[in-house]
C-alpha positions, 0 to 999 in steps of 0.5 A: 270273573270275565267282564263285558267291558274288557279284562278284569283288573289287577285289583279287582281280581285281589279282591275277589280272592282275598273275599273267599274265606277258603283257601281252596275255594273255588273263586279264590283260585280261578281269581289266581289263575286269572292273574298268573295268566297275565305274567306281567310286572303289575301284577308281580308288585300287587304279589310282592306287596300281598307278601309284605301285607298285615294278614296272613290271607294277603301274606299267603295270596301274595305267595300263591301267585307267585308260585306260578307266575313267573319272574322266579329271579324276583320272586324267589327273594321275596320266598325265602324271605318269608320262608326265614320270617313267617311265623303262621304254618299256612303260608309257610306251606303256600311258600313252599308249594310255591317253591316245588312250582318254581323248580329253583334249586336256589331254594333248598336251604330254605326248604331243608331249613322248613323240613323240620318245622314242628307243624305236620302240614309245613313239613308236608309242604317240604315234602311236596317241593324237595323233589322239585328242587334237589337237582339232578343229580339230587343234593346231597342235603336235600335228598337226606331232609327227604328221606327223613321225612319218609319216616315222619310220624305224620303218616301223609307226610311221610307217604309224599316223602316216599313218593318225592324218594320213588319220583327220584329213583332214590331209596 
């Protein structure tokens, strides 16, 4: 993705992942790095107007950049926003890996909310993000949403759930 002419742009990089039908497909991600790499403002708003796009490929690119890019102050509103709005189960998940990446316990609500999300890979997502996000020492709230979920009927739900619970020192 390199070119000989300098960095690839914003844009270009957007397109190059919006043009990888998988999510986890290998040009798709090396493209996210590349913009979280560059940390800055311009490619903070092309995320946040992803967020408020048309498709859930733009809403959840949006979000997977966000996830590690920093600017967690901005960037955080524009989550749990969606984590409130969104409707599709995809990027409800990439909303909340990306809030287990920011470690911002300013998103527990929205993740203890999610936890009980009928769709097993939004609760996974849950699972995933609420050892990051309970604090030290852990909420109350969210340890309990946890723990929960170590008994969901999801079976890899359910494991991460107990692993988040290991990782915590907690039972």
């Amino acid at each position: 993705m390199a070119s000989i002419g300098g960095p690839v742009s914003v844009a270009s990089l957007i397109e190059a992942a919006l043009e990888d039908p998988d999510h986890d497909g290998a040009v798709r991600w090396q493209a996210i790095t590349l913009l979280q790499q560059r940390g800055d403002l311009e490619t903070f708003t092309a995320a946040r107007r992803l967020c408020a796009g048309e498709t859930e490929a733009e809403r959840m690119l949006g979000v997977d950049i966000l996830g590690r890019l920093g600017f967690t102050d901005r960037s955080l509103p524009v989550l749990r926003f969606l984590a409130a709005a969104e409707d599709d189960p995809m990027v409800l998940y990439s909303v909340l890996i990306a809030f287990g990446h920011m470690r911002d316990r300013r998103a527990l609500p929205s993740v203890i909310e999610l936890s009980e999300h009928p769709d097993a890979g939004v609760r996974y997502g849950a699972a995933y993000a609420l050892p990051n996000i309970v604090g030290r020492p852990p909420d109350p709230a969210g340890l309990d949403a946890l723990r929960r979920l170590t008994s969901d009927p999801d079976e890899d739900v359910a494991d991460w759930a107990c692993l988040g619970m290991t990782l915590l020192g907690s039972r």
